[in-house]
C-alpha positions as CSV (number, residue, x, y, z in Angstrom):
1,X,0.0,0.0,0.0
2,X,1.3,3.8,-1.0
3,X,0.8,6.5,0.4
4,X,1.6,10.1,-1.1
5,X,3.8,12.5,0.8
6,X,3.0,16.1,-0.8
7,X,5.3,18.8,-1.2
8,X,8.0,17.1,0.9
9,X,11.7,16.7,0.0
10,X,14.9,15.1,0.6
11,X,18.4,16.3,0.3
12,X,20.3,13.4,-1.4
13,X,24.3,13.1,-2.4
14,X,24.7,13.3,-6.2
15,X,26.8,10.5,-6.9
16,X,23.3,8.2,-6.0
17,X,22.3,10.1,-9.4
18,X,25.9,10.1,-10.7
19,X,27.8,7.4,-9.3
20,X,30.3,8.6,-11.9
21,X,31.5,11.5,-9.8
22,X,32.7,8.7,-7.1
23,X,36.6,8.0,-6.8
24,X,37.6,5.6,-9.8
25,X,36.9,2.0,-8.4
26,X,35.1,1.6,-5.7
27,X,31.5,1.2,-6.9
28,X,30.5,-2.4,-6.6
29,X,27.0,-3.2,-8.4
30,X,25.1,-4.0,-5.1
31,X,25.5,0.0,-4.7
32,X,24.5,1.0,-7.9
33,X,21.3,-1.4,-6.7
34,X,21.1,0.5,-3.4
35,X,21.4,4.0,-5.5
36,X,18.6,3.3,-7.8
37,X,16.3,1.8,-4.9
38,X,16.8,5.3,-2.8
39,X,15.3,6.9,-5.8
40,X,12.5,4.9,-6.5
41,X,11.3,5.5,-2.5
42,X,11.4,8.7,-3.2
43,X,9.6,8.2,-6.7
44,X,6.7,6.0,-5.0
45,X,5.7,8.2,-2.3
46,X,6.4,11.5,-4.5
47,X,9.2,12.8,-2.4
48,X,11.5,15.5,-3.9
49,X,14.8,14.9,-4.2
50,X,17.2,18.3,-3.8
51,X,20.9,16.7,-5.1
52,X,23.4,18.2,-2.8
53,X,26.8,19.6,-4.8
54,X,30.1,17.1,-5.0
55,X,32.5,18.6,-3.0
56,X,34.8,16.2,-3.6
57,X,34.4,16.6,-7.8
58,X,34.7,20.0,-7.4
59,X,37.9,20.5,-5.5
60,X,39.6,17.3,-6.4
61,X,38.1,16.6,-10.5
62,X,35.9,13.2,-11.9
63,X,38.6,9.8,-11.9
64,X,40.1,11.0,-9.1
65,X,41.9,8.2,-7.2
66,X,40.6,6.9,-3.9
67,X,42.0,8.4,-0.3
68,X,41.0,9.9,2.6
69,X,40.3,13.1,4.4
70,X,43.5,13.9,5.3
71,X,45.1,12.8,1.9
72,X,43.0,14.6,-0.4
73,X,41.2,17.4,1.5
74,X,42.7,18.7,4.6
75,X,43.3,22.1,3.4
76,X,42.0,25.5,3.8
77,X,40.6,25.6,0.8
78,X,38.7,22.5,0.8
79,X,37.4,24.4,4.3
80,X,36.3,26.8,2.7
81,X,34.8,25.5,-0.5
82,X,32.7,23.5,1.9
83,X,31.5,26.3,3.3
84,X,30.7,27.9,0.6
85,X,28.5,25.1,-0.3
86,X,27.0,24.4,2.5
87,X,25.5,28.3,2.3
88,X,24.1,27.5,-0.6
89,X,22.4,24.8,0.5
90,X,21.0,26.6,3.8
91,X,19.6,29.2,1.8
92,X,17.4,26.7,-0.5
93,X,16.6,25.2,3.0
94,X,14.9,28.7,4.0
95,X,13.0,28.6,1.0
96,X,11.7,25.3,0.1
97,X,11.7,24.4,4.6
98,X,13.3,22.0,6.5
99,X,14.1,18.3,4.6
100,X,12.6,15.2,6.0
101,X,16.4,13.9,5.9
102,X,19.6,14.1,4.1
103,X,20.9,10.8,2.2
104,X,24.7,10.3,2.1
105,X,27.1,7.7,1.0
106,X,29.0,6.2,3.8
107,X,32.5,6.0,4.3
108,X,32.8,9.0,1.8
109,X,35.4,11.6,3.3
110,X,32.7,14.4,2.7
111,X,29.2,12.7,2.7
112,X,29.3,9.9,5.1
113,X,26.8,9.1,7.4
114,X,27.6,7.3,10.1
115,X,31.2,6.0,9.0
116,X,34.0,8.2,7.0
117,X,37.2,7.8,6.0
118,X,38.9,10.6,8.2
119,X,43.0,9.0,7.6
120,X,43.6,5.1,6.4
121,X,41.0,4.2,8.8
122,X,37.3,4.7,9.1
123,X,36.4,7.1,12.0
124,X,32.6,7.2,13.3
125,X,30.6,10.3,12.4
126,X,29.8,12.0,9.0
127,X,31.9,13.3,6.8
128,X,33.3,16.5,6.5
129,X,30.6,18.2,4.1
130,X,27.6,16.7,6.0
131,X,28.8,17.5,9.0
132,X,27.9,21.1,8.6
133,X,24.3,20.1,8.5
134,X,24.1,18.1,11.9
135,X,20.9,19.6,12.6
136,X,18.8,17.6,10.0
137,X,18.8,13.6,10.3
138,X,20.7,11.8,7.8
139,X,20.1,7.9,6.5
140,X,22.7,6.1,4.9
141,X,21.7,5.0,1.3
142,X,21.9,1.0,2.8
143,X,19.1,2.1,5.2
144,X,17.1,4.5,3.0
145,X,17.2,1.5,0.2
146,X,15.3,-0.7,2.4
147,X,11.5,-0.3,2.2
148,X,9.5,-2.7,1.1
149,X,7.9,-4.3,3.8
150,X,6.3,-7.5,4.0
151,X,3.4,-7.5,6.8
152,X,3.1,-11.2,8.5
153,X,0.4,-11.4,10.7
154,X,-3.1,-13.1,11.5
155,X,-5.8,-12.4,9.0
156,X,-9.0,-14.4,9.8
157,X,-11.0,-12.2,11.7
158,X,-12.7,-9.0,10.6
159,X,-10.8,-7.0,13.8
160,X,-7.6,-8.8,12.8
161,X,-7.9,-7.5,8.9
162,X,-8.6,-4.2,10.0
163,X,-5.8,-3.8,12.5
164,X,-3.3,-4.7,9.7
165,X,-5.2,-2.5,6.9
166,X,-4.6,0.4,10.0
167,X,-1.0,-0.8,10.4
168,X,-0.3,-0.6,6.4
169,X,-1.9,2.4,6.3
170,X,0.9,3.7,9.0
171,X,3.8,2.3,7.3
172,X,2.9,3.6,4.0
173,X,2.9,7.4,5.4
174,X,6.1,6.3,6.7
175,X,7.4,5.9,3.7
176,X,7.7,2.1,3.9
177,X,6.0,0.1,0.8
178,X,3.4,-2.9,2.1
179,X,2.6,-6.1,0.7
180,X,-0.5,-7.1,2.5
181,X,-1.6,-10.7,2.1
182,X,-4.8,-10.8,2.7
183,X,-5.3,-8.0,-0.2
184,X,-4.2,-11.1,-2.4
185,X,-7.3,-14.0,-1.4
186,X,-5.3,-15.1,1.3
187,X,-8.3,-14.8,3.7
188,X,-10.8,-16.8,2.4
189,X,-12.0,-19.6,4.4
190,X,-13.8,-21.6,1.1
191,X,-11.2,-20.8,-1.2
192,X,-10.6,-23.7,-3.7
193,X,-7.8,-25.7,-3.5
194,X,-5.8,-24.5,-6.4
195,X,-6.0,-21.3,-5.6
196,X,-3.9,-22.4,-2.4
197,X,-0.6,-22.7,-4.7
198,X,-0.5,-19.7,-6.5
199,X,-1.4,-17.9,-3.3
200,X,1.9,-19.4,-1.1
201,X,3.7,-18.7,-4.6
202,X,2.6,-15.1,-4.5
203,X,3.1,-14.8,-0.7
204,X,7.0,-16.6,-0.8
205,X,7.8,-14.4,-4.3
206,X,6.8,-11.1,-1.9
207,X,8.8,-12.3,1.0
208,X,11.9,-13.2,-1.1
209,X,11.4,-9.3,-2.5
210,X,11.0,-7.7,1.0
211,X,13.7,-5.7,2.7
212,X,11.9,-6.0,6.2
213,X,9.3,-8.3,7.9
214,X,6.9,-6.6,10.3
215,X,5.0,-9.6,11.9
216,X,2.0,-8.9,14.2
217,X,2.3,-12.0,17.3
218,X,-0.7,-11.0,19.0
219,X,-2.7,-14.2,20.7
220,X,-2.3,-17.0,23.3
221,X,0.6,-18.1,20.9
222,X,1.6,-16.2,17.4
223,X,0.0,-17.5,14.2
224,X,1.7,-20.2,12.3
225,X,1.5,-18.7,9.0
226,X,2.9,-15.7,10.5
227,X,5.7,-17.9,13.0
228,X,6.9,-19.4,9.2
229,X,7.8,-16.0,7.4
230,X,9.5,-15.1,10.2
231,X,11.2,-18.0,9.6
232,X,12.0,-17.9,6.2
233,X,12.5,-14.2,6.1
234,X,15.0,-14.6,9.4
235,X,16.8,-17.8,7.3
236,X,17.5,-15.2,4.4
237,X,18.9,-12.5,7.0
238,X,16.3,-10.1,6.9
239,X,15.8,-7.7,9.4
240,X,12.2,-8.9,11.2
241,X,10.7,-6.6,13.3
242,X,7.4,-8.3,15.8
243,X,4.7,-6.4,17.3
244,X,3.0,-8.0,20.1
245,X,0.4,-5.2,21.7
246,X,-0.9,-8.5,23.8
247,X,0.5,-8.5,27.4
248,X,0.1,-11.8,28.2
249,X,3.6,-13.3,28.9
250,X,4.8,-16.9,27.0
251,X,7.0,-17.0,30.1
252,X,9.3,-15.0,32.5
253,X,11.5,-13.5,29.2
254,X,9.5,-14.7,27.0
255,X,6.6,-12.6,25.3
256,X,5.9,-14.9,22.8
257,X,7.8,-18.5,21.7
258,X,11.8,-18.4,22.2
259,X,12.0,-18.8,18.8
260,X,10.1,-15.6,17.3
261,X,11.8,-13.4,20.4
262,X,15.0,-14.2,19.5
263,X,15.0,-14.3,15.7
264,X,13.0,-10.6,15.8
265,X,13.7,-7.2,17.2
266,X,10.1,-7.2,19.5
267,X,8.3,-4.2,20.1
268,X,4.8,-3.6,22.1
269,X,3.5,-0.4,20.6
270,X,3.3,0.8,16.7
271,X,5.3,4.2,18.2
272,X,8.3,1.8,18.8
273,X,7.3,-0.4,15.7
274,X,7.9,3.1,14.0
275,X,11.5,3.7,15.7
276,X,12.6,0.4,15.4
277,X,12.2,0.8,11.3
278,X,13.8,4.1,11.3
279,X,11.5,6.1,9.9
280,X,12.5,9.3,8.1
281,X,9.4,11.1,8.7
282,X,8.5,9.5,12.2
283,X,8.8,12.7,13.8
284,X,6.6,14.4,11.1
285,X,3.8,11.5,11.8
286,X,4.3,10.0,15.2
287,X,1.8,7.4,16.5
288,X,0.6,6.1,19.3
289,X,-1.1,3.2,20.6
290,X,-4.3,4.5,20.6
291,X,-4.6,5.2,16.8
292,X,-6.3,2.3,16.5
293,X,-8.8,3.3,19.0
């Protein structure tokens, strides 16, 4: 399910548009994958994307060779070009508003994240360039890529289809794209019997696609359809992510089966559901518990 974000933007690095302004050699296809995915988030839930400037291509030229902060762009100039930029930038900021987030490229001396390459080692913060923008959040592109989310969970009661219809609903405006099953005939109790194929078929070529499994393990124990894409997903190291709102205890440090606990990060409201995804807009659209009120 997707839900439109209106005149919203992001601020994104340019080489996820132009991985050809990178240092010569280090892009491996799995980022040119991760590039193209950050774009077609924003492309789903029309989000704008503002590229930032290249620092790096602008001081130091394209096929440049690889190195760090301290090879290539400790200098006063480099200070101050960044600077310059980053002025630039500020002033389309106080026109356009604040960005949901910035998207950077980590390990890049200028526009890393959460990692950089500060001397021959990586050192943790951002890089040099986005550093000068500390106030607004920023998502590295192999966190921003991931959003397609594949929602496990009971479906064979009417309140039980329209909890997760309200819990899709959430993680579309959170920029996160659902696949629900039972929008697909997977709640019908007098379906045929060859329709059961082509259903699992559908549901196992969605789970192989997801980035994410949100399961809902509400109940005396959690669903069994549910229990076996966590499973699976957990088997083909995705991240899985349970919600169990029911306070009932499977035992002292357990909320539900070992299992399911300890293959899945578990959460007891949709607010931490939210956090525990890493929403870029959770703090424009923060829920509560008693949305579903």
């Amino acid at each position: 399910m997707v839900t439109k974000i209106v005149s919203m933007f992001i601020l994104m690095c340019p080489c996820i548009k132009d991985p050809g302004l990178r240092a010569k050699g280090i892009t491996k296809p799995s980022d040119i994958n991760m590039f193209v995915r950050c774009v077609e988030r924003c492309g789903t839930f029309g989000v704008e994307i503002v590229y930032l400037p290249c620092p790096e291509t602008i001081y130091l030229g394209k096929e440049r060779e690889p190195g760090s902060y301290l090879d290539n762009l400790n200098t006063p100039e480099f200070e101050r070009l960044i600077k310059d930029l980053s002025g630039d930038v500020h002033a389309k900021i106080r026109d356009m508003g604040a960005p949901l987030c910035i998207v950077g490229v980590d390990s890049s001396p200028s526009c890393g994240v959460t990692a950089t390459y500060y001397s021959d080692e990586k050192k943790p913060g951002r890089g040099a360039f986005l550093n000068l923008f500390s106030g607004i959040p920023a998502y590295d592109v192999s966190v921003f890529s991931k959003y397609r989310v594949y929602l496990a969970a009971p479906l064979f009661t009417a309140a039980e289809r329209s909890f997760n219809r309200r819990l899709s609903e959430i993680l579309g405006k959170n920029l996160f794209d659902v696949y629900l099953p039972q929008e697909t005939g997977d709640c019908i109790g007098s379906r045929e019997a060859y329709l059961n194929k082509s259903i699992f078929e559908k549901n196992l070529s969605e789970l192989k696609k997801a980035d994410i499994v949100v399961s809902v393990t509400d109940g005396a124990d959690a669903d069994s359809g549910t229990s076996w894409e966590m499973g699976f997903a957990y088997a083909m190291n995705k991240k899985v992510v349970s919600l169990r709102t029911d306070f009932r205890m499977a035992g002292p440090n357990e909320r539900v089966n070992l299992m399911l606990d300890e293959s899945s990060v578990v959460v007891t409201t949709v607010k931490d559901l939210i956090e525990a995804l890493n929403s870029p807009v959770k703090d424009i659209f923060p829920y509560e518990q008693n949305d579903f009120l």
